[in-house]
ChimeraX commands (.cxc) that place a marker at each C-alpha (Angstrom):
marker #1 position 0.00,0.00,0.00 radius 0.5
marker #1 position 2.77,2.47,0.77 radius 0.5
marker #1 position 3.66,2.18,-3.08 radius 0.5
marker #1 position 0.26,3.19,-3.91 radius 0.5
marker #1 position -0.05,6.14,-1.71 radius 0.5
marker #1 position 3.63,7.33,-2.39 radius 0.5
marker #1 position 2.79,7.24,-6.45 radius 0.5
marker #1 position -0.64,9.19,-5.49 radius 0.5
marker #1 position 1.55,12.07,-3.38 radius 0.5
marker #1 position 3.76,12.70,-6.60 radius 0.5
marker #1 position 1.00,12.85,-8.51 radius 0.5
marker #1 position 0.71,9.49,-10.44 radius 0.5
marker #1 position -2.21,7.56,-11.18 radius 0.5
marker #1 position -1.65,4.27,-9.18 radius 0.5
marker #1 position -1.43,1.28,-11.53 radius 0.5
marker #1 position -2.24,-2.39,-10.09 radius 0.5
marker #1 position -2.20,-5.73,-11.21 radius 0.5
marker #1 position -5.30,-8.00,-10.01 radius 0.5
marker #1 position -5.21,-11.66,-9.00 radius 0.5
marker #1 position -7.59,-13.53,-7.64 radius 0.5
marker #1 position -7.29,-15.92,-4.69 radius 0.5
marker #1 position -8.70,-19.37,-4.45 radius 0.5
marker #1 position -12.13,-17.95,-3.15 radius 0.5
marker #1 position -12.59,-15.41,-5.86 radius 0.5
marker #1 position -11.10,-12.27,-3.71 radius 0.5
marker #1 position -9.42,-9.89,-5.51 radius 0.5
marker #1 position -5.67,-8.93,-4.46 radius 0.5
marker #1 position -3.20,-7.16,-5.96 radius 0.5
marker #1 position -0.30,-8.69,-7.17 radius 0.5
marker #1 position 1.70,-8.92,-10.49 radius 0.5
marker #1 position 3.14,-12.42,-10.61 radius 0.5
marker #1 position 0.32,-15.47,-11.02 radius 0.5
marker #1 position 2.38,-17.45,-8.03 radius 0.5
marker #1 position 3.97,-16.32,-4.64 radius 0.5
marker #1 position 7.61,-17.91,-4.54 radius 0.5
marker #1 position 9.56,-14.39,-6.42 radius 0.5
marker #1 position 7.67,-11.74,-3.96 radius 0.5
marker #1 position 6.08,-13.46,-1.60 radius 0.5
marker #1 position 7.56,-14.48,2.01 radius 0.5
marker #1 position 5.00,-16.90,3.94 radius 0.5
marker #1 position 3.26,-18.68,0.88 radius 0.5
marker #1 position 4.62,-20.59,-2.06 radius 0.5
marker #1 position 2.81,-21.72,-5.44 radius 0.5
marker #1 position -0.40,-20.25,-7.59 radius 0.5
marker #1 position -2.19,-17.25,-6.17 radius 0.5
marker #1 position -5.22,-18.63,-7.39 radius 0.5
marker #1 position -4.63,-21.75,-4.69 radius 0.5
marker #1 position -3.77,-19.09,-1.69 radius 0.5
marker #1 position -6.77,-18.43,0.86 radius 0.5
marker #1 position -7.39,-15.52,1.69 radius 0.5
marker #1 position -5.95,-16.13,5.22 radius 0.5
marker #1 position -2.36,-17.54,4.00 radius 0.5
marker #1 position -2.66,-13.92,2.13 radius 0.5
marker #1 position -3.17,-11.91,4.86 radius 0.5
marker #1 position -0.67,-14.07,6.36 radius 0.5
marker #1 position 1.90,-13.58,3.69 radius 0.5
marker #1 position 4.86,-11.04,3.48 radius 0.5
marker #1 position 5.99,-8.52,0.60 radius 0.5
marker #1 position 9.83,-9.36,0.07 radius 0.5
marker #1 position 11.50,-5.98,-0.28 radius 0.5
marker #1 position 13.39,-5.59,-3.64 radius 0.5
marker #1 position 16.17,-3.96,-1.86 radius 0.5
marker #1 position 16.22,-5.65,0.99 radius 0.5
marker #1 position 13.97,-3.35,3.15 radius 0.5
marker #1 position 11.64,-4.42,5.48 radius 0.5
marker #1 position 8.82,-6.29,4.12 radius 0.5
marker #1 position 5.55,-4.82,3.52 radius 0.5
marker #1 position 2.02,-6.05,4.11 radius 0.5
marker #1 position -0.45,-7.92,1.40 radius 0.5
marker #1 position -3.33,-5.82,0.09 radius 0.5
marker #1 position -6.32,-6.60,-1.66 radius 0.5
marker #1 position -8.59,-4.72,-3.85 radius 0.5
marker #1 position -11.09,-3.80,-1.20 radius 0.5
marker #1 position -8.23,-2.45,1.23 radius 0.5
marker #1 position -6.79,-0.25,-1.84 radius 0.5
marker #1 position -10.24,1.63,-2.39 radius 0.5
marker #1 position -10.78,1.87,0.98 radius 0.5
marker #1 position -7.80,3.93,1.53 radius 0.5
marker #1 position -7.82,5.53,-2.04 radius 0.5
marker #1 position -11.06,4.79,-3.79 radius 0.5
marker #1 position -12.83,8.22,-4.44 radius 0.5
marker #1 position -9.87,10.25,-3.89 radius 0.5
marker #1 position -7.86,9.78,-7.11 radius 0.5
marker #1 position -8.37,7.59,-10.52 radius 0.5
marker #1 position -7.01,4.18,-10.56 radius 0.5
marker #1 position -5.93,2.07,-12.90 radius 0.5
marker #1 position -6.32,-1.65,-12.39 radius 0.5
marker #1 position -5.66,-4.63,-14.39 radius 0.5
marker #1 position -7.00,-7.90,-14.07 radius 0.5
marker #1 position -4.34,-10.69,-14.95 radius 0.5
marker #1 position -5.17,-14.33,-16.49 radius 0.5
marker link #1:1,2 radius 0.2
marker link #1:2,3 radius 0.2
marker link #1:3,4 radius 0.2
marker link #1:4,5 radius 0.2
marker link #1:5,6 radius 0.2
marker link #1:6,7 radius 0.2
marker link #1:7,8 radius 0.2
marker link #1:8,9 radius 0.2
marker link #1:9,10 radius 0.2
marker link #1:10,11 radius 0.2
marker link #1:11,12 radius 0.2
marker link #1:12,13 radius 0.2
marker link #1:13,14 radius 0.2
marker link #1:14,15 radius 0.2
marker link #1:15,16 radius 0.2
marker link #1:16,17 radius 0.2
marker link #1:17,18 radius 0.2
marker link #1:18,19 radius 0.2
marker link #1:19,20 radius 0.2
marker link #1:20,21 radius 0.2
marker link #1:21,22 radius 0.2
marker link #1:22,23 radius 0.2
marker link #1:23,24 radius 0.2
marker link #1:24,25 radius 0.2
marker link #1:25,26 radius 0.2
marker link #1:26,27 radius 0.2
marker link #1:27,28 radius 0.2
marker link #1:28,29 radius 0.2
marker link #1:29,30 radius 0.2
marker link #1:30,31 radius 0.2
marker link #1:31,32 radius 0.2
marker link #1:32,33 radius 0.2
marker link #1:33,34 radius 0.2
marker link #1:34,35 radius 0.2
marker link #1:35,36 radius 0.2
marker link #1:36,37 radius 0.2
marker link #1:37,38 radius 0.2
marker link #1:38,39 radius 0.2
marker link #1:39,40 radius 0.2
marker link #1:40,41 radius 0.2
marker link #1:41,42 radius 0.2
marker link #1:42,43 radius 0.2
marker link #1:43,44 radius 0.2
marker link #1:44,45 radius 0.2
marker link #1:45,46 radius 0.2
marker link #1:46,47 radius 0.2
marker link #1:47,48 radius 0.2
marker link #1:48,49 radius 0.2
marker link #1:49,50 radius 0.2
marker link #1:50,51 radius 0.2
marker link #1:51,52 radius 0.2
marker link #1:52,53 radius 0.2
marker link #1:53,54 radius 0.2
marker link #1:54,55 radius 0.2
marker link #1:55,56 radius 0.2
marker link #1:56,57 radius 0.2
marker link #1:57,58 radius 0.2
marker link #1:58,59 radius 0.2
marker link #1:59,60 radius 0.2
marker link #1:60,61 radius 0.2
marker link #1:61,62 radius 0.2
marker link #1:62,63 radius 0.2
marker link #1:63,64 radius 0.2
marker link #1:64,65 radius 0.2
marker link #1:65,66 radius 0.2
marker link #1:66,67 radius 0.2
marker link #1:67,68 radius 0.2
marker link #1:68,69 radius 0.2
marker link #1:69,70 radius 0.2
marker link #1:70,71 radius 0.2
marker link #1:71,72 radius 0.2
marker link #1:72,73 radius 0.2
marker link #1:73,74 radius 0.2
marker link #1:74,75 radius 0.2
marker link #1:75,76 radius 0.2
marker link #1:76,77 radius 0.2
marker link #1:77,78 radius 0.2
marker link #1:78,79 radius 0.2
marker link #1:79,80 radius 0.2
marker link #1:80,81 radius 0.2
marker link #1:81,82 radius 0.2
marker link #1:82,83 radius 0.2
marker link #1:83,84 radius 0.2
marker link #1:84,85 radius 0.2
marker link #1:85,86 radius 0.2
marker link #1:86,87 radius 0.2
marker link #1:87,88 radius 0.2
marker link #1:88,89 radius 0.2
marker link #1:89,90 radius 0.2
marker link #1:90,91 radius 0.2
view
């Protein structure tokens, strides 16, 4: 989420990738499987429940602290109505 709020405060439109979980929830994440960003879950997102997700860990690309898992609903809740976004729904 701090990616998405970060783009918003310099004035970008956030972009987002959407999978969906093994229950039909929407969360947003570019890769179709866990194992390259993921810490806490391994395989297809479309297998995850939506607890391992919330369970789950952003690995940090620079090797930050990790960040939390988000889903569609938590995104609009924090920016839905406030700014345009611009989501894509992956196979």
């Amino acid at each position: 989420m701090e990616g998405f709020t970060a783009s918003v405060k310099d004035g970008f439109l956030p972009e987002m990738d959407i999978q969906f979980l093994e229950d039909g929830t929407p969360v947003l994440i570019h890769d179709d499987t866990a194992d390259r960003t993921l810490n806490g879950v391994s395989g297809p997102i479309r297998d995850l429940s939506l607890e391992e997700w919330n369970s789950a860990t952003i690995k940090s690309p620079t090797g930050g602290a990790e960040a939390e898992t988000v889903t569609l609903d938590e995104a609009l809740d924090e920016l839905g109505g406030e700014v345009v976004m611009v989501p894509e729904i992956k196979p």
